[in-house]
C-alpha positions in Angstrom: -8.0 9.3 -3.1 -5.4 10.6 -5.8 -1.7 9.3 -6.0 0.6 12.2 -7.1 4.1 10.2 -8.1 5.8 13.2 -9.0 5.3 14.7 -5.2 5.0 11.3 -4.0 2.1 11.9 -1.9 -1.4 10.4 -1.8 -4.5 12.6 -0.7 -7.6 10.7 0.8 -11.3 12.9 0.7 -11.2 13.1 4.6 -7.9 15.0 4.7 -7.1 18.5 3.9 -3.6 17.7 3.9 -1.8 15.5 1.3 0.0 12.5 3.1 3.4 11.8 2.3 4.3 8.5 1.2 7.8 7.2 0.0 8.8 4.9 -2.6 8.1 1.3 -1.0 4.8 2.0 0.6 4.0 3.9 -2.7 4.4 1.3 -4.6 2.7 -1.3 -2.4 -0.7 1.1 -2.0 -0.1 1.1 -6.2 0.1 -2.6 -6.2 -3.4 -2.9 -3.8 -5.5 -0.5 -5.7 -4.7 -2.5 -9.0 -6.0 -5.3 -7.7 -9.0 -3.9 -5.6 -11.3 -6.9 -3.6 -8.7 -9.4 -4.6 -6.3 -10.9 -2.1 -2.1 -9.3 -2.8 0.4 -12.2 -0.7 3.8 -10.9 0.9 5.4 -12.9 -1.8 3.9 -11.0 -4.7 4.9 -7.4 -3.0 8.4 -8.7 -2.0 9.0 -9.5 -5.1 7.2 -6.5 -6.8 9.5 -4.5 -4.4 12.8 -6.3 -4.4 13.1 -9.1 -7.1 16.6 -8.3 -8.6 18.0 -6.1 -5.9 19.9 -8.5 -4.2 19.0 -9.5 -0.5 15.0 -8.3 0.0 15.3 -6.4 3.0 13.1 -7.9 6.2 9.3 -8.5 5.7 8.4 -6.6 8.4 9.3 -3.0 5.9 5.9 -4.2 3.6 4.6 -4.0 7.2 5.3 -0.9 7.6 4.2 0.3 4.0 0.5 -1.7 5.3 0.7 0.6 8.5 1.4 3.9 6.5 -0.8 3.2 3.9 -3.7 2.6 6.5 -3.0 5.8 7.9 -3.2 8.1 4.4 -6.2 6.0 3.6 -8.5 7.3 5.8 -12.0 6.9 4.6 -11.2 5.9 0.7 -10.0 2.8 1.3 -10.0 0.1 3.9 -7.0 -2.3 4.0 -7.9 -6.4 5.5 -5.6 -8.2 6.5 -6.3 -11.8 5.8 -4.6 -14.5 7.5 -2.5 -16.7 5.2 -3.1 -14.8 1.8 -2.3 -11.3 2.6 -3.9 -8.0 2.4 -6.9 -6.9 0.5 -8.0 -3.3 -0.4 -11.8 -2.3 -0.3 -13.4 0.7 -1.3 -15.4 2.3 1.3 -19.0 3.9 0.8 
């Protein structure tokens, strides 16, 4: 899967098509892949998303970014939710 900032896209192997990705869910893909197999909390992408912007908008927009990132990832990557830590990101084979 490659991450193009400048057209702020992300292209997975199983898609012809690049799949279009704004700045939030961007950024929280980014944050996943950096930490590949490890457990990312809401907290830490709330704050990696909004610390210093005022009121964080509602937790339900990383949501969102989890749901569209799923989508673009196709086979790449496969995105866990766990239950009381947050999401992890795997590599699929």
């Amino acid at each position: 899967m490659i991450c193009d900032r400048c057209k702020e896209e992300i292209v997975a192997r199983s898609q012809s098509c690049p799949y279009p990705l704004s700045f939030v869910p961007r950024l929280v893909f980014e944050t996943l892949k950096a930490r590949l197999g490890r457990p990312v909390s809401r907290e830490t992408v709330m704050h990696l998303l909004y610390s210093g912007r005022g009121d964080p908008p509602s937790t339900r927009a990383v949501d969102m970014s989890i749901h569209k990132i799923r989508a673009a990832a196709g086979a790449d990557y496969e995105i866990q939710t766990c239950w009381g830590q947050g999401w992890v990101m795997r590599a699929r084979t």
